[in-house]
C-alpha positions, 0 to 999 in steps of 0.5 A, spaced: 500 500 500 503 507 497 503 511 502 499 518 502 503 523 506 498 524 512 500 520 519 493 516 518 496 513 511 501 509 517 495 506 521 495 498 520 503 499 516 507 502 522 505 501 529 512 506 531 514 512 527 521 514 528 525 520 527 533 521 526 538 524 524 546 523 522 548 531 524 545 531 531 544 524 533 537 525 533 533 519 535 526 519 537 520 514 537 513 516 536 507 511 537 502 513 530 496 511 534 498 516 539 500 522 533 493 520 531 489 521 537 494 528 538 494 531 531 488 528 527 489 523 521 490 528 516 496 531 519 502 531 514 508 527 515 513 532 512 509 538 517 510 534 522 517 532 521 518 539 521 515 541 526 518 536 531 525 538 529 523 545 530 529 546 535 535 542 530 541 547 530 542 546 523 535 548 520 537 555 518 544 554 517 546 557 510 553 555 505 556 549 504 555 546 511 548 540 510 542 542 513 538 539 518 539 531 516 533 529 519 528 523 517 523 518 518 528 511 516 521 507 517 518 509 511 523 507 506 521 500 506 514 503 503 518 506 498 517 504 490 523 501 488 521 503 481 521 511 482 
């Protein structure tokens, strides 16, 4: 099944989402049945992602240094190896 983009597109495929990332060793986990119930079905995952790496030291930084690394690694297995 494709993912939608929102956070009720992961109901019955992920039970816990998880965030990371490689610049500030981020590594948190989030029960989607609790994001649900917080945000509502039709949050979008890449507002919610934002919004939960607000504080990243390295979202604004600007030349050749990366940006913000963070991610959801559990979605990787719902990619489409064809895309």
């Amino acid at each position: 099944m494709p993912l939608d983009g929102t956070i009720g597109g992961l109901v019955g495929m992920l039970d816990v989402l998880r965030i990371e990332c490689w610049r500030c060793d981020r590594h948190e986990r989030y029960h989607v049945a609790g994001l649900v119930a917080e945000l509502g079905a039709d949050h979008r995952l890449t507002d919610w992602l934002h919004e939960r790496t607000v504080d990243c030291p390295y979202k604004n930084e600007q030349g050749i240094t990366p940006a913000c690394g963070a991610h959801m690694p559990d979605l990787s297995k719902f990619r489409d190896p064809n895309v």
